[in-house]
C-alpha positions as CSV (number, residue, x, y, z in Angstrom):
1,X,40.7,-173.1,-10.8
2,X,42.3,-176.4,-10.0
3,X,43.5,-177.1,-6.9
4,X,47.0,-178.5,-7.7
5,X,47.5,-175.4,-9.4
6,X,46.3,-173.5,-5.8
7,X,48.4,-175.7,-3.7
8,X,51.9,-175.4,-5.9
9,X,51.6,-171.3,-5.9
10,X,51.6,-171.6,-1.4
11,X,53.9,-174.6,-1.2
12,X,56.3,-172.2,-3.7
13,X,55.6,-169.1,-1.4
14,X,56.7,-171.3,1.6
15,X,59.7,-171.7,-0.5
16,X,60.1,-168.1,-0.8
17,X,59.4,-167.0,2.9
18,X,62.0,-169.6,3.9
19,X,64.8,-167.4,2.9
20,X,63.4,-165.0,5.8
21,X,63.3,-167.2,8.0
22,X,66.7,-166.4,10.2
23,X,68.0,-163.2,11.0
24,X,70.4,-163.8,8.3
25,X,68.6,-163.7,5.0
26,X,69.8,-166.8,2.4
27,X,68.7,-166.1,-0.8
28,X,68.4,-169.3,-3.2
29,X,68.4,-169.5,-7.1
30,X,66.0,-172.3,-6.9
31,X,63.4,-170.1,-5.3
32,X,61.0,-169.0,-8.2
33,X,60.6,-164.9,-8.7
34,X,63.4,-164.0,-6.4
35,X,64.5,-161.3,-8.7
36,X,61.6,-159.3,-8.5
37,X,60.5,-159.9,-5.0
38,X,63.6,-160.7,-2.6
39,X,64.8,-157.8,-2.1
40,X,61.9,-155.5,-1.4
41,X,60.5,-158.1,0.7
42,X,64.2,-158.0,2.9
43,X,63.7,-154.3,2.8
44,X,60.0,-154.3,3.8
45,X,61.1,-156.6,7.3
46,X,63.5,-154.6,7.6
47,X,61.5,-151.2,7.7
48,X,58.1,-153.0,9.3
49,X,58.8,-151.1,12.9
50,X,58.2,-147.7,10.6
51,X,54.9,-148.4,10.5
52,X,54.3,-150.3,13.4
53,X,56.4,-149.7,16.6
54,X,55.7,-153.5,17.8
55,X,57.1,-155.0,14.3
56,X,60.2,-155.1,15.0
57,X,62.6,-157.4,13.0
58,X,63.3,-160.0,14.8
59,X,59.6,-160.7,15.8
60,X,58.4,-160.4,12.4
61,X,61.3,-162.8,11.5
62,X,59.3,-165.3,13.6
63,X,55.9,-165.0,11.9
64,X,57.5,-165.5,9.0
65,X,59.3,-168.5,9.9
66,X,55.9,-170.4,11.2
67,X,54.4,-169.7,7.9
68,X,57.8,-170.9,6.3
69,X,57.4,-174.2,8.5
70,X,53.5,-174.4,7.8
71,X,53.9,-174.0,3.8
72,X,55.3,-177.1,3.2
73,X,54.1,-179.8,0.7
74,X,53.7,-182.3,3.1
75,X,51.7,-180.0,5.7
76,X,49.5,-178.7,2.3
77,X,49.1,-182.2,1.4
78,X,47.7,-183.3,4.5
79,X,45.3,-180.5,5.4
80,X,43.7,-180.7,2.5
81,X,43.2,-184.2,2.5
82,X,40.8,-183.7,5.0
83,X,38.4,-182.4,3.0
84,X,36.1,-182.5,-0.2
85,X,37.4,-179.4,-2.9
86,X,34.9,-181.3,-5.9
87,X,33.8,-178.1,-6.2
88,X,34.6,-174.4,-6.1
89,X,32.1,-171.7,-4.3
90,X,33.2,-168.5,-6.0
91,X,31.7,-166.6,-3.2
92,X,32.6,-163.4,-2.5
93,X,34.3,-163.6,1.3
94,X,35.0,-160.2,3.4
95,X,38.3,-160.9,5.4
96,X,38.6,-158.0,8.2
97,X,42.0,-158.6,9.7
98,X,43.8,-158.0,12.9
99,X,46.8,-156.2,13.0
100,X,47.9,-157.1,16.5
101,X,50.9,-159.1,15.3
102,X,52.0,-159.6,12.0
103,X,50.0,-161.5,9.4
104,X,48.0,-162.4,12.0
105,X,45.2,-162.8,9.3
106,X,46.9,-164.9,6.6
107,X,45.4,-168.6,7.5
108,X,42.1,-166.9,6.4
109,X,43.2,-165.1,3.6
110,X,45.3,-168.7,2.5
111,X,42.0,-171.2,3.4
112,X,39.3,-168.6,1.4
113,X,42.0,-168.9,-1.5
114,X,42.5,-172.6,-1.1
115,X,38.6,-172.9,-0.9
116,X,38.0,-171.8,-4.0
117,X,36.3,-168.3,-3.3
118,X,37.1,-164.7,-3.7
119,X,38.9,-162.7,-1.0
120,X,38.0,-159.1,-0.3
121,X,40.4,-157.9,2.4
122,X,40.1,-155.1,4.4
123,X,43.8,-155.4,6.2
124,X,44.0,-153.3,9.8
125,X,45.9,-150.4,9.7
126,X,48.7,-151.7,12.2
127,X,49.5,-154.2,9.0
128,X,49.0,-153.0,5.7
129,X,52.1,-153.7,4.0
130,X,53.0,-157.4,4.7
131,X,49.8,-159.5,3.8
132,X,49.7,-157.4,-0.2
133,X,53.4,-158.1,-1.1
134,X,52.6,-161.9,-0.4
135,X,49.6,-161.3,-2.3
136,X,51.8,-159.9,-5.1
137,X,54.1,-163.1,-4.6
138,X,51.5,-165.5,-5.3
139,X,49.9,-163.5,-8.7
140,X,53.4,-163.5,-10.1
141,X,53.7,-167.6,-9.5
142,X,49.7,-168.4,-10.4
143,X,48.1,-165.3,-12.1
144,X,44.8,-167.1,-12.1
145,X,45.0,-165.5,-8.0
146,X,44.6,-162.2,-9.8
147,X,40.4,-162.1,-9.8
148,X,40.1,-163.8,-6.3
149,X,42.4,-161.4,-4.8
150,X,41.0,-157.6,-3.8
151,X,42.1,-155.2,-1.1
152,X,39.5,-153.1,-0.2
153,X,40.3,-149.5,1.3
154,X,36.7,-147.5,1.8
155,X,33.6,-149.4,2.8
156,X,33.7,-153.5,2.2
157,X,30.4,-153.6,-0.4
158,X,29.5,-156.8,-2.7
159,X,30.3,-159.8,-0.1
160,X,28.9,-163.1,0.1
161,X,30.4,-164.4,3.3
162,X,32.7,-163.0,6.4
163,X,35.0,-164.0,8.3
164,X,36.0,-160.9,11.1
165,X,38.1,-160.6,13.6
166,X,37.9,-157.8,16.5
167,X,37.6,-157.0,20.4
168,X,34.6,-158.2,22.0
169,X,32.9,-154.7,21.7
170,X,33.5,-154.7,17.8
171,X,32.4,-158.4,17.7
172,X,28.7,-157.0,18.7
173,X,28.3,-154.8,15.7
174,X,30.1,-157.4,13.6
175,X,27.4,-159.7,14.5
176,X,24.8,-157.2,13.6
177,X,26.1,-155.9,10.2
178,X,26.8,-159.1,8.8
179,X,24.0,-161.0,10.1
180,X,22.5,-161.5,6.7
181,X,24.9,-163.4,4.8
182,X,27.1,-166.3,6.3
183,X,29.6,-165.8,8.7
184,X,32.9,-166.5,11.3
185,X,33.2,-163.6,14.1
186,X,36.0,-163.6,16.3
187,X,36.6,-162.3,19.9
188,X,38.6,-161.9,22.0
189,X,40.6,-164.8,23.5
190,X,43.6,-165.5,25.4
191,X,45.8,-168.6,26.5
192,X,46.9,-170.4,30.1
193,X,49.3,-172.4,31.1
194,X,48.3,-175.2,33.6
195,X,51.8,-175.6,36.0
196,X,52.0,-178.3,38.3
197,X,55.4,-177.6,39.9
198,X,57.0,-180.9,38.1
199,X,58.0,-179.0,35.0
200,X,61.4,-179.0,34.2
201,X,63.6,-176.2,33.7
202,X,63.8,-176.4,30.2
203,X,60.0,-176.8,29.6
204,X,59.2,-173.2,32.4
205,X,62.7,-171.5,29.5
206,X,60.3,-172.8,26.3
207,X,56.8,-171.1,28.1
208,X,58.6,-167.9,28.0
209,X,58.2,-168.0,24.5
210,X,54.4,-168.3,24.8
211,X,54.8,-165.8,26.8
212,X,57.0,-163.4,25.1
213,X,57.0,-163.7,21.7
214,X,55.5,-160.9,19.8
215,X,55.9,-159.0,23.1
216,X,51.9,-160.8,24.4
217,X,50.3,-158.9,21.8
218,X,48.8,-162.1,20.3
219,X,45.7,-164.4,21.6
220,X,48.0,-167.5,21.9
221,X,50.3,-165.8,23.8
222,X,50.3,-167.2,27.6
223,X,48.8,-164.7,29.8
224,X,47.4,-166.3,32.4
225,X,48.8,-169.2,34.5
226,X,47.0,-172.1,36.8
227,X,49.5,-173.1,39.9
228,X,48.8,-175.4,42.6
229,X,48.3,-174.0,46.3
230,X,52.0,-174.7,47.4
231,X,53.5,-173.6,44.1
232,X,57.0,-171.7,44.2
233,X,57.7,-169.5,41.7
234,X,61.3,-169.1,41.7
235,X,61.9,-172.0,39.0
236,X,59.0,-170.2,36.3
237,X,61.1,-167.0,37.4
238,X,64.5,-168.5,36.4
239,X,62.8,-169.9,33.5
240,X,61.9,-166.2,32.3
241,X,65.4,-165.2,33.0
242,X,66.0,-166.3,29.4
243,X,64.2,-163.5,28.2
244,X,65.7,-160.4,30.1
245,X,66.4,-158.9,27.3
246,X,62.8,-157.9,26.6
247,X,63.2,-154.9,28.8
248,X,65.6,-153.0,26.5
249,X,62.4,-152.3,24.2
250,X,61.5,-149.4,25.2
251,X,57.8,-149.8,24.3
252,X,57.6,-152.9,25.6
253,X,59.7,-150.9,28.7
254,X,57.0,-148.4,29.0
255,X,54.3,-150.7,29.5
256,X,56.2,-152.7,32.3
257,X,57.0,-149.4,34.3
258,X,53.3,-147.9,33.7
259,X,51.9,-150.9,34.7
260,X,53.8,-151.9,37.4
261,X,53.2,-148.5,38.6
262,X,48.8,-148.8,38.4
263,X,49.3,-152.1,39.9
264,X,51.6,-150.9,42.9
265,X,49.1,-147.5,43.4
266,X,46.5,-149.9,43.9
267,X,48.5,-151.7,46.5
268,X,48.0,-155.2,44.5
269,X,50.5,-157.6,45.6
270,X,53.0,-158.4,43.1
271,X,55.6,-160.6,41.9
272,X,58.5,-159.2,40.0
273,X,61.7,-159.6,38.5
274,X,62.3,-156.3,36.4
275,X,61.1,-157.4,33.7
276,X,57.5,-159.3,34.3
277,X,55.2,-158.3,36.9
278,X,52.8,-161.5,38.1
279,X,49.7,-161.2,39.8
280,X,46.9,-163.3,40.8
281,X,43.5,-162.3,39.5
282,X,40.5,-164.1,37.9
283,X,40.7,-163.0,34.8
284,X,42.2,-164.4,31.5
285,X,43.4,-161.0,29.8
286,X,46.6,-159.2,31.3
287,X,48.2,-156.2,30.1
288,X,51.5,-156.2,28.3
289,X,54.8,-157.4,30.6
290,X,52.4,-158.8,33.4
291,X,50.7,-162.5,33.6
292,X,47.9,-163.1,35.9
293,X,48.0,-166.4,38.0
294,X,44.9,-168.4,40.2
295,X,45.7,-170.7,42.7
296,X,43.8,-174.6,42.2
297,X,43.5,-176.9,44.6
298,X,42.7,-180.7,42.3
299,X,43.6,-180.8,38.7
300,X,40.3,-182.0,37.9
301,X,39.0,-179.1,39.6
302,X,40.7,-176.6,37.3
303,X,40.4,-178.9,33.7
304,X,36.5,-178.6,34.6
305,X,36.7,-174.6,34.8
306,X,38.8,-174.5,31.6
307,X,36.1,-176.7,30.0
308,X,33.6,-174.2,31.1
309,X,35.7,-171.1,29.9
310,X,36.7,-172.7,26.4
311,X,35.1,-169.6,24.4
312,X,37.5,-167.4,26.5
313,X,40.6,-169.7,25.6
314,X,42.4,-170.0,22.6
315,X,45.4,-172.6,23.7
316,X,46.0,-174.5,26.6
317,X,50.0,-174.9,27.7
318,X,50.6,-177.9,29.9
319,X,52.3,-181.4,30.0
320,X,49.2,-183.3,28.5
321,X,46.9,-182.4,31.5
322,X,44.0,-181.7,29.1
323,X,42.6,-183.1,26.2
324,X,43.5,-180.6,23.5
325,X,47.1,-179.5,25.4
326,X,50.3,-177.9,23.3
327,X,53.7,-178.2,24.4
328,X,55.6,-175.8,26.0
329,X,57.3,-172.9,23.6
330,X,55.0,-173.9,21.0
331,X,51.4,-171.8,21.1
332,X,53.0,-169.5,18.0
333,X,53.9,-172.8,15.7
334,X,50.1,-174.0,15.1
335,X,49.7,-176.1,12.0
336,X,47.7,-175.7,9.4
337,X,44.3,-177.7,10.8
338,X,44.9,-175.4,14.1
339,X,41.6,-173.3,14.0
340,X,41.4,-169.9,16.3
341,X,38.5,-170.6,18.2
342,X,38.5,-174.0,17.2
343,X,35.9,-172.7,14.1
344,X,36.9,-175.0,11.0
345,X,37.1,-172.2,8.8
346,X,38.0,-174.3,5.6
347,X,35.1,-176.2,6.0
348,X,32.9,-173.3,6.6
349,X,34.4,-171.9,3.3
350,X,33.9,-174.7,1.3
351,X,30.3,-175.5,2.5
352,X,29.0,-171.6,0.8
C-alpha cells in the first residue's frame, strides 16, 4: 500500500476530528465523509461517560483535540521523514490497549498502520467505542485499511509482533506470553515536575493542567513534584486555584474525600486546599486528587536521581532544568516522534 495514500487517509481524519475539537462542535463541508460520520461521532462524545464514568465530555474533547493538532500534514510530513518506509512488513502486530483515558492507544494503532503492518487490537474495556469509529473513519476515506484493520474480542491468536500496555503485575506475564515473537511491553510510569520556587504564576496555573487533565488518570499526568528545602507552597496552591472546579465531579469528589480520609487515619501530614491533598513521600505514583512531593537540596542532586529513575518516568515538567524537559501545561500535547517510554515504536515496526 503506498504511503502517500496512508498518510492523506490520517492527515483527512485530523481534518475530521478537528470539528471536535471545542466544546462547540463546527461542522465543515470541506471535511470528507461528514455525512455519514459527524453526527454519530458528536453523539458517541457526547454519550462516552455511559460507558465510562471518567469520559466525560469535556475531557474527551481534549484527547481529541491533541490528536486534531498532531494530524496535521506538516506534523505527518515530518515524522515520517525520519525514517526509511522502502518497504512494507505485513506483519501481523497484537495491539493490547489501555483504557485509562481515552484513545490512550491510538499512536500505536496509527504507527503499526503507517508502518505498513497489520493491526490486531484488542481495545480495554474502559474504551471500546472510540478507537473502532476512527477505524471506520479511515476505511471509508482509504478502503485499502480494511485487511490491516481487525478488532479482536476472544483470545488474540495469529500475531507476528506486540506491542502491550498494562500495570507492572500484568507487564510480567506479558513478558512471558509473548516472549516468542517480537515485542514493546509497557509499564507503569508516571511524571514529575521539578519546581525551583522562580516559576511564575502563569507557568504553577499551566502545571495544573499536567496535573488535572483527564482527572490524573494518565502516565503523563504530574503526580509527583521535586521542591527545594525552603520552598513555599502557597504560589503552586494559587496556581491550582484555577482548577477548583474539579471537585464538583463527584467521582473525582469521592476519591479526594476517601483519600484524604486514609491519609489523615494514618496521621500523614498533609497539605490541602479542598480540592488537592499534597504529601511528601518517595514514591512516583499517587492516588487520584493527591500529588506526592520530596524535598532536594542541589539541582544536580535531584537531575542525577531522575536519571537513575528514567524507567519509572514518563515526562519531566520543568523550566529546561533537564535535558529532555516539557513546558508547563503541556505533558498531554506530545507530538508525534514523542515515544511513551522513550521506545521508538515506528522504528521497531518497521524493522519486522
Amino acid at each position: 500500500m503506498d504511503l502517500e495514500a496512508k498518510k492523506k487517509a490520517f492527515i483527512t481524519l485530523g481534518d475530521f476530528l478537528r470539528q471536535f475539537a471545542n466544546n462547540e462542535f463546527v461542522k465543515s463541508e470541506e471535511v470528507e465523509y461528514n455525512d455519514a460520520f459527524f453526527s454519530s461521532f458528536e453523539a458517541l462524545i457526547e454519550s462516552s461517560v455511559h460507558y465510562n464514568g471518567w469520559f466525560i465530555k469535556e475531557q474527551v474533547i481534549v484527547a481529541v483535540k491533541s490528536w486534531a493538532d498532531a494530524l496535521t500534514a506538516e506534523n505527518i510530513e515530518t515524522w515520517c521523514s525520519m525514517y526509511d518506509f522502502s518497504r512494507e512488513p505485513r506483519k501481523k502486530v497484537g495491539l493490547i490497549l489501555a483504557g485509562n483515558i481515552p484513545l490512550v492507544g491510538f499512536h500505536d494503532f496509527l504507527s503499526v498502520l503507517l508502518s505498513g503492518n497489520i493491526a490486531l487490537v484488542k481495545l480495554s474495556s474502559n474504551d471500546q467505542k472510540l478507537l473502532p469509529t476512527l477505524a471506520a473513519y479511515l476505511i471509508a476515506v482509504e478502503p485499502q485499511l480494511k485487511e490491516r484493520i481487525v478488532f479482536i474480542e476472544g483470545k488474540m491468536e495469529g500475531f507476528e509482533a506486540v506491542i502491550a500496555t498494562g500495570s507492572n503485575n500484568t507487564a510480567r506475564y506479558f513478558d512471558y506470553y509473548f516472549s516468542s515473537v517480537p515485542h514493546v511491553i509497557r509499564k507503569n510510569r508516571n511524571s514529575v515536575a521539578l519546581l525551583t520556587g522562580a516559576e511564575t504564576p502563569e507557568q504553577l496555573t499551566a502545571l495544573g493542567k499536567d496535573i488535572f487533565t483527564f482527572y490524573g488518570l494518565g502516565c503523563r499526568n504530574v503526580s509527583k513534584l521535586f521542591v527545594p528545602k525552603d520552598y513555599n507552597f502557597d504560589a503552586f496552591f494559587q496556581g491550582m486555584y484555577a482548577y477548583k472546579e474539579v471537585i464538583e465531579y463527584e467521582r473525582y469528589a469521592n476519591n479526594y474525600d476517601y483519600n484524604k480520609a486514609v491519609f489523615l487515619m494514618s496521621e500523614f501530614k498533609l497539605l490541602d486546599n479542598g480540592f488537592l491533598t499534597i504529601k511528601e513521600d518517595a514514591s512516583y505514583a499517587s492516588p487520584i486528587s493527591s500529588v506526592y512531593y520530596e524535598y532536594y537540596d542541589t539541582l544536580d542532586e535531584v537531575v542525577d536521581q531522575l536519571r537513575k529513575d528514567q524507567d519509572k518516568i514518563q515526562c519531566i515538567v520543568s523550566n529546561d532544568l533537564t535535558e529532555d524537559s516539557i513546558a508547563f501545561g503541556q505533558t498531554q500535547h506530545p507530538q508525534l516522534w514523542d515515544y511513551a517510554d522513550q521506545v521508538d515504536t515506528l522504528e521497531f515496526l518497521l524493522k519486522l
